[in-house]
C-alpha positions in Angstrom: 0.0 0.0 0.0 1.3 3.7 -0.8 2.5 5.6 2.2 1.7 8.8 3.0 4.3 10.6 5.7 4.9 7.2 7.4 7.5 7.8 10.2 9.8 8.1 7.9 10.6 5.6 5.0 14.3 6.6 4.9 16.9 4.5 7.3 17.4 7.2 10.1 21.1 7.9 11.4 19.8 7.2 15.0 23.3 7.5 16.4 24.0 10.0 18.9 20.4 10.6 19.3 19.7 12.6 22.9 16.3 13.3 24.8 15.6 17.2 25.3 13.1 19.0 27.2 10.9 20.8 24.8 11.9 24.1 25.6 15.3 23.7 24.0 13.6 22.6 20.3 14.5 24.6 17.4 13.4 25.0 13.5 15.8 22.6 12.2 15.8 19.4 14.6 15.1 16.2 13.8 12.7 15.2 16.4 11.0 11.9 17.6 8.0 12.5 19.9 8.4 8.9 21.8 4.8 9.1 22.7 1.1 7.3 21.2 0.1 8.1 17.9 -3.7 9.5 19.6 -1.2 11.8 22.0 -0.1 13.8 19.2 -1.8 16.0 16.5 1.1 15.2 13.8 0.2 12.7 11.2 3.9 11.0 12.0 5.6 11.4 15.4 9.1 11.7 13.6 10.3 14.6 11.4 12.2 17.9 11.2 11.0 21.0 12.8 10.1 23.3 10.1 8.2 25.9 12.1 7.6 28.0 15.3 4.1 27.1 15.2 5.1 23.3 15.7 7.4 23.5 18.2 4.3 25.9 20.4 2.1 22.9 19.5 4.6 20.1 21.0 5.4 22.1 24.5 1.1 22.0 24.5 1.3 18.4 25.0 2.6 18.0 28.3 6.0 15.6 27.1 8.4 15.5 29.5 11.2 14.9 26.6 11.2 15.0 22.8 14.5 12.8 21.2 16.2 14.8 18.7 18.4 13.3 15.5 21.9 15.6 15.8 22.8 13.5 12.7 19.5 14.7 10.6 18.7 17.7 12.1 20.0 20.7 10.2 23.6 22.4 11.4 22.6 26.0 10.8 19.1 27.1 12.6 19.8 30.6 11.1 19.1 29.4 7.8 15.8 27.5 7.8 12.8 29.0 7.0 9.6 28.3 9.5 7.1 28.8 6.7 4.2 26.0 7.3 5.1 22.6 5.9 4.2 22.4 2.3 0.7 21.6 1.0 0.0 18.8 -1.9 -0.1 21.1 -4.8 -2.7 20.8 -7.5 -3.4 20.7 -11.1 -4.8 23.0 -13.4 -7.8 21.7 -13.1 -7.9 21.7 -9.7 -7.5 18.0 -9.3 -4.9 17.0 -6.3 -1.4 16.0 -8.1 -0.6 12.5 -7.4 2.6 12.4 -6.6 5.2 8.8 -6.6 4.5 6.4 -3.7 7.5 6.1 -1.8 8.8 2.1 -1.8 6.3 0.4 0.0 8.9 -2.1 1.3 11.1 0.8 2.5 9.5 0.5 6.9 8.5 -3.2 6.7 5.3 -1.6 7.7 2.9 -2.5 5.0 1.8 -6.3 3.2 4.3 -7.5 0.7 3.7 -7.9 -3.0 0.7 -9.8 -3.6 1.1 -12.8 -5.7 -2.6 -13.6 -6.0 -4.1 -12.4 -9.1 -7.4 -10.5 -8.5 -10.6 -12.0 -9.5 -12.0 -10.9 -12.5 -14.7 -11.4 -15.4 -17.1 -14.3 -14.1 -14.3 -14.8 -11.0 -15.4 -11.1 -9.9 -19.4 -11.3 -10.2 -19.3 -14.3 -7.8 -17.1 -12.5 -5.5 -19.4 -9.5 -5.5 -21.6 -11.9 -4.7 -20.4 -13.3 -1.7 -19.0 -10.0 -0.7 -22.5 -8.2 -0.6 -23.9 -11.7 1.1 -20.3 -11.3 4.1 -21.6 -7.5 4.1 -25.4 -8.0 4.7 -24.4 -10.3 7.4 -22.0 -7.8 8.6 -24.9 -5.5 8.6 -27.4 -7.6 10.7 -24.5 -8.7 13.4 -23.9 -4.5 13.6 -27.7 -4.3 14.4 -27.4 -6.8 17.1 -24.4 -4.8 18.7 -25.7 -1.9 18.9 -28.8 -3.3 20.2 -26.6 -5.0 23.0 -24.5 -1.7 23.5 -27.7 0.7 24.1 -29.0 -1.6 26.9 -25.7 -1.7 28.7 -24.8 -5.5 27.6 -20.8 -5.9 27.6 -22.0 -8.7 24.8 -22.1 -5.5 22.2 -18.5 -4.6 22.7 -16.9 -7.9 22.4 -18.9 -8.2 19.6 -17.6 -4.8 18.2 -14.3 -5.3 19.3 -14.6 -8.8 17.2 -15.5 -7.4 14.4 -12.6 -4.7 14.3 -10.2 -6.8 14.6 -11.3 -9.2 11.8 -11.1 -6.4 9.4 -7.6 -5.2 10.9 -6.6 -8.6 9.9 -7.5 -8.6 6.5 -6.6 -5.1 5.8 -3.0 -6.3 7.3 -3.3 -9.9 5.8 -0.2 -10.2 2.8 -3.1 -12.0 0.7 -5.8 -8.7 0.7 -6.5 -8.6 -2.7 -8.5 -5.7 -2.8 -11.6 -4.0 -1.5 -14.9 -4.9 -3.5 -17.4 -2.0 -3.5 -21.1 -3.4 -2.7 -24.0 -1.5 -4.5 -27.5 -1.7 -2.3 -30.7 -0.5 -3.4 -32.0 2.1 -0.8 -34.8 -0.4 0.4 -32.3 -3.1 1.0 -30.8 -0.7 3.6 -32.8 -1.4 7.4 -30.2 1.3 8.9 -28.1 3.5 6.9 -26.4 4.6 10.1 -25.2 0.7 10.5 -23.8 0.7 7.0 -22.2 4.3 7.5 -20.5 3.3 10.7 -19.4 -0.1 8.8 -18.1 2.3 6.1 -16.2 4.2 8.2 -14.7 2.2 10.5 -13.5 0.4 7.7 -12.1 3.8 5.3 -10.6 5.0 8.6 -8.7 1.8 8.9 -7.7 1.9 5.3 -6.6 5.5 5.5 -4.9 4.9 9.3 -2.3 2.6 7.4 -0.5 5.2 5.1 0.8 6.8 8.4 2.6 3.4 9.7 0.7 3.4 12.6 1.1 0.2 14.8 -1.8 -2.7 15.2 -3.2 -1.7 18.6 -3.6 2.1 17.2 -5.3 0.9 13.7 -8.1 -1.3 15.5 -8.7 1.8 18.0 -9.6 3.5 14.7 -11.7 1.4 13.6 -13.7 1.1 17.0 -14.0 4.7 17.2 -15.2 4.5 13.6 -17.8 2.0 14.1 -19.4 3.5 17.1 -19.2 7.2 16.3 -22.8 7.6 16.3 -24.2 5.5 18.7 -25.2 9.2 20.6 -27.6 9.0 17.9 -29.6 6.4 19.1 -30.6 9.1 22.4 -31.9 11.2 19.8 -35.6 11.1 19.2 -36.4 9.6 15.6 -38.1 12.4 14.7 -35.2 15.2 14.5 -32.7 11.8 13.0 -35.5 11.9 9.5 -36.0 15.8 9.3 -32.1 17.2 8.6 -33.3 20.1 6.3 -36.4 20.9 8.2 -35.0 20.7 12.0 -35.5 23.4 14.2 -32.6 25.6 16.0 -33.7 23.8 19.1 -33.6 20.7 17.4 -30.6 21.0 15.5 -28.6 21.8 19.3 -30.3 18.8 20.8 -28.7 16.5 17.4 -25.5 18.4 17.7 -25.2 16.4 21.6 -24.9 12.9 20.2 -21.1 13.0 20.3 -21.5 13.6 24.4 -24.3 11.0 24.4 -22.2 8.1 22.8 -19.2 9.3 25.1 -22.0 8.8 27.8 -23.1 5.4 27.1 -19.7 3.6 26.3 -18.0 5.2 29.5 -20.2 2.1 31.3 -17.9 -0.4 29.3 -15.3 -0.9 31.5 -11.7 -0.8 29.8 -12.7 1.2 26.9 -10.0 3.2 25.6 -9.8 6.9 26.3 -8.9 7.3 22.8 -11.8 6.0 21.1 -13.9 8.4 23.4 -11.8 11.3 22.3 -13.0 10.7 18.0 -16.1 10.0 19.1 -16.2 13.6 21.1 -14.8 15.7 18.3 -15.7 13.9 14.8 -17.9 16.7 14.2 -15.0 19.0 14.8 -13.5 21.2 12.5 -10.2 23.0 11.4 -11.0 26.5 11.6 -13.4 25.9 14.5 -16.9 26.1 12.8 -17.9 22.1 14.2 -19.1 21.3 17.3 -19.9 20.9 19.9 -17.1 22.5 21.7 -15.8 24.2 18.6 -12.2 23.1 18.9 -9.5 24.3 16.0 -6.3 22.9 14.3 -4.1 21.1 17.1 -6.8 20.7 19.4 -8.2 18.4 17.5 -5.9 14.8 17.6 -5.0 13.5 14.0 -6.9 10.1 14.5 -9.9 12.6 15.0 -9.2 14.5 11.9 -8.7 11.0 9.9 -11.9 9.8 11.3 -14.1 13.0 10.9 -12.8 13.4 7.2 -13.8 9.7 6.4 -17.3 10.3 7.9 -17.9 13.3 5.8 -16.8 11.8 2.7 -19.3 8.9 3.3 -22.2 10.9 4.4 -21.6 13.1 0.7 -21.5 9.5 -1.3 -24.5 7.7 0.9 -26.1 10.8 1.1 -30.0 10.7 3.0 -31.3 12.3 0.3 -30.4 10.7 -3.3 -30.4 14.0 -5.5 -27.4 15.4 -3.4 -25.5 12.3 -3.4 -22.0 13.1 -5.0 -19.9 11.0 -6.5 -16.8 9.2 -5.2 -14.3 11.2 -7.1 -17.0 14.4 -7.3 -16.8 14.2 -3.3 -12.8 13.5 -2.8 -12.6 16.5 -5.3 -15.3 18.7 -3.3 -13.3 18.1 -0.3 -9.6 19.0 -1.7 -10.5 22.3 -3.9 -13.4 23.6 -1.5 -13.3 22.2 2.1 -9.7 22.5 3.2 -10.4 25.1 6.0 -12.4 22.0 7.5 -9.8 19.1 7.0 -6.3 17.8 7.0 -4.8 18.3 3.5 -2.6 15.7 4.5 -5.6 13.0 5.7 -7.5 13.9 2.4 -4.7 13.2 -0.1 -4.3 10.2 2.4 -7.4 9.4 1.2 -7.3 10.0 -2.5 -4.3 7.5 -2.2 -6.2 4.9 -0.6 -9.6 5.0 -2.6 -7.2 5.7 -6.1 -8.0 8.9 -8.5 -10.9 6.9 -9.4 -12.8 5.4 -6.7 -15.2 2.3 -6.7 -18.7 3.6 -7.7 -16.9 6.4 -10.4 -18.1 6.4 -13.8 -14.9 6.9 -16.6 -14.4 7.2 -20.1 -12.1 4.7 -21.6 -9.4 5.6 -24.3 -12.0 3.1 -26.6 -14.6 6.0 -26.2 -16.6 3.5 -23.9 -17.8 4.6 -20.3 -16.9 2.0 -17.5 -18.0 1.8 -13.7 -14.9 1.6 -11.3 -15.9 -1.6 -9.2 -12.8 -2.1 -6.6 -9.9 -0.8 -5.2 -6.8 -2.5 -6.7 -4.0 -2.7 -4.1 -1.7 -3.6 -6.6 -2.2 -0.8 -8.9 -4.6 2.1 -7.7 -4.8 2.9 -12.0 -5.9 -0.4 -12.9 -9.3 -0.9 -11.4 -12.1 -3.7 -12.3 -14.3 -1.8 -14.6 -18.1 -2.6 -15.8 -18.5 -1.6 -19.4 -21.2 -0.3 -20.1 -23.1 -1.5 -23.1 -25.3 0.2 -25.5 -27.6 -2.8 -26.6 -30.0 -4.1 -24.3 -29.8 -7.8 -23.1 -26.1 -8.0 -23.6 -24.6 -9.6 -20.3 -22.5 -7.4 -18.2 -18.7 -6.9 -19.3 -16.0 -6.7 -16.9 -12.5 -5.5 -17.9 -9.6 -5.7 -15.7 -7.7 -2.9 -16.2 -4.6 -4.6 -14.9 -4.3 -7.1 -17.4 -5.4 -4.9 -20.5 -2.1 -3.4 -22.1 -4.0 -1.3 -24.1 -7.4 0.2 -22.5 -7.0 2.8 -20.4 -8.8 5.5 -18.0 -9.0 9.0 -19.3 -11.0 10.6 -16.9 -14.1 10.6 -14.2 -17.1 11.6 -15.4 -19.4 13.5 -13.8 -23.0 12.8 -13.2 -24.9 15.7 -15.0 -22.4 15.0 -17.8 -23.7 11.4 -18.1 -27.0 10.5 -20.3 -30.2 9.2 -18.5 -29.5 5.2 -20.0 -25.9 5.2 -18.8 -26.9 6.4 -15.0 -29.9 3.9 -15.0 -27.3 0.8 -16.5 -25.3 1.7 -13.5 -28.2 2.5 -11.5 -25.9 5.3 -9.7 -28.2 6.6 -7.1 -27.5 2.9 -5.2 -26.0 3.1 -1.6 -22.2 1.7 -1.4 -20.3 -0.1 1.1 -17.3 -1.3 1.2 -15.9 -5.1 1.6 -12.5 -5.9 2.1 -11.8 -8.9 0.3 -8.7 -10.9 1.1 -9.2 -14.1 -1.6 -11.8 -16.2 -3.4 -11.7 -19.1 -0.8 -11.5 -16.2 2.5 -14.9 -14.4 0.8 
């Protein structure tokens, strides 16, 4: 998998390394934090001191010591500039600029080369298959949790605590193939809240690896992920169905479901202090405007910011209501060019590196003038997806093309939905609700 400001993918000179107080940092240093990735609002606890506004953030975290490279750090303070660190640039049009993956071997951190070949053709439409079956049961087994979890039974969190770590393991397994996006037609959806938390926990997770972060930190991502909202289920039904029509008294009552849920797990003895903490701020934003204590920048701990991000990129794909509903790329997009006062640059290109340029559930144009559906997430090659062709006579069985073992067909660009003609979004049958399946190999689905 690509990595994203891991800790570091270059072999550090670790030699003569010394533990300061924080007082004594400078611009310049090569520092290691030594502290919990949820501790820490970086998105790595290693790197150089680049400005003044750092170093002001790290003597806010109450360390004791911070270790300092000599070896990387750099010899002349006078001359390093303490300018911000440097955004992703983007392109002309406006699209984030995808820039080489460092080697993905280089920290040991991430799965090995995969030597499975991805399903594809009829391979695929019986994984699909077995992947929506795996995720409806995922689905009912979520129902039961939370059930379990709102009257108090320690049942629910085992069970959630389960199920976070089975997807940990296949999103750490050396034989994860890919992720297989599920398509649902709105009635087939009981809760949308249980397939949003399932979405998230599981994007978070995905996202959580480009940083390195260690086992134990990953599956408290995904916990916080999966029970974000369970606040929500204190809130009466009424205000949950009426989101453009709620009231300014209802719309303060909905914004205290992140205290609720912190309420309600606090009875599960052994639950980490972490988790509570995303759960609290999700709804928290950059330049303050979230709620509901209207933190800002470095108050808010990076797992938070990977886990809000995630949660608002779901809620604009699975939208409530199907005419706002954006599409995967439309929403990564949205969030880069228009929404980066509200979240991490660093989280969202994060993202755009995990889902690809083209997520599953994008409609392209192919270099042989055809329009495809993007169906998966190819961990071996983010460019070389599954795609459904789409196909002008009707009656013609569905067509998939793996991108991957094509030499010739390739991906122009996304398309967006008003560009797309009223057959082609009813062949794809776009206004569908997506979730996603992590699918290690034929005989594991």
């Amino acid at each position: 998998m690509a990595t994203a400001n891991t800790d570091d993918s270059r072999k550090l000179d670790k030699s003569g390394a010394r533990a300061v107080s924080p007082e004594h940092l400078r611009v310049g240093m090569y520092v290691d934090l030594n502290c919990g990735w949820f501790r820490h609002p970086f998105p790595r606890r290693s790197f150089k001191l680049s400005s003044a506004s750092q170093i002001a953030t790290i003597k806010g975290l109450g360390l004791t010591t911070v270790l300092i490279y000599p070896r990387e750090s750099d010899p002349d303070p006078e001359t390093e500039g303490t300018a911000d660190e440097p955004v992703p640039t983007s392109t002309d049009t406006g699209e984030p600029a995808m820039h080489p993956a460092p080697d993905e071997t280089a920290t040991g951190t991430h799965p090995a080369p995969i030597d499975e070949e991805l399903p594809t053709h009829g391979d695929y439409h019986q994984a699909v298959e077995l992947a929506s079956e795996a995720y409806r049961q995922m689905l009912g087994t979520s129902k039961q949790m939370m059930d379990a979890l709102t009257s108090g039974s320690e049942e629910g969190m085992r069970s959630a605590e389960t199920m976070i770590g089975g997807i940990s393991t296949l999103l750490t397994n050396t034989q994860a193939a890919g992720t297989v996006a599920s398509a649902f037609d709105p009635e087939e959806i009981g809760n949308a809240t249980l397939l949003h938390s399932l979405n998230v926990a599981t994007l978070s997770m995905m996202v959580a690896q480009q940083f390195g972060i260690d086992q134990d930190a990953l599956q408290m991502i995904g916990l916080a992920g999966l029970l974000l909202d369970v606040g929500e289920r204190r809130i009466p039904r009424h205000i949950l169905a009426t989101r453009a029509r709620r009231s300014e008294s209802e719309h303060v009552k909905y914004q205290l479901h992140p205290y609720l849920g912190v309420e309600m797990l606090r009875g599960f003895p052994g639950i980490p202090e972490e988790v509570l903490d995303v759960i609290r701020s999700h709804h928290e934003r950059l330049d303050g405007s979230g709620y509901p204590e209207k933190l800002k920048g470095d108050q808010i701990s990076f797992p938070t910011r990977i886990v809000s991000a995630v949660d608002h990129y779901d809620t604009l794909v699975n939208s409530l209501y199907a005419e706002e509903a954006l599409s995967p790329a439309e929403a990564l997009a949205t969030m880069y060019k228009h929404q980066k006062q509200l979240f991490s640059t660093e989280v969202v290109v994060a993202m755009i590196q995990t889902l690809g340029v083209y997520p599953p559930g994008t409609v392209v144009s192919l270099s042989d003038g055809s329009f495809g559906l993007v169906l998966n997430i190819n961990f071996k090659n983010r460019m070389k997806p599954l795609v459904l062709i789409y196909h002008r006579q009707p009656g013609q069985d569905s067509h998939i093309v793996d991108l991957l073992q094509d030499p010739v067909l390739t991906i122009l660009r996304a398309v967006p939905r008003e560009e797309l003609p009223r057959p082609i979004v009813e062949y794809f049958r776009l206004k569908r609700w997506t979730g996603y399946f992590i699918q290690s190999t034929m005989r594991t689905a």
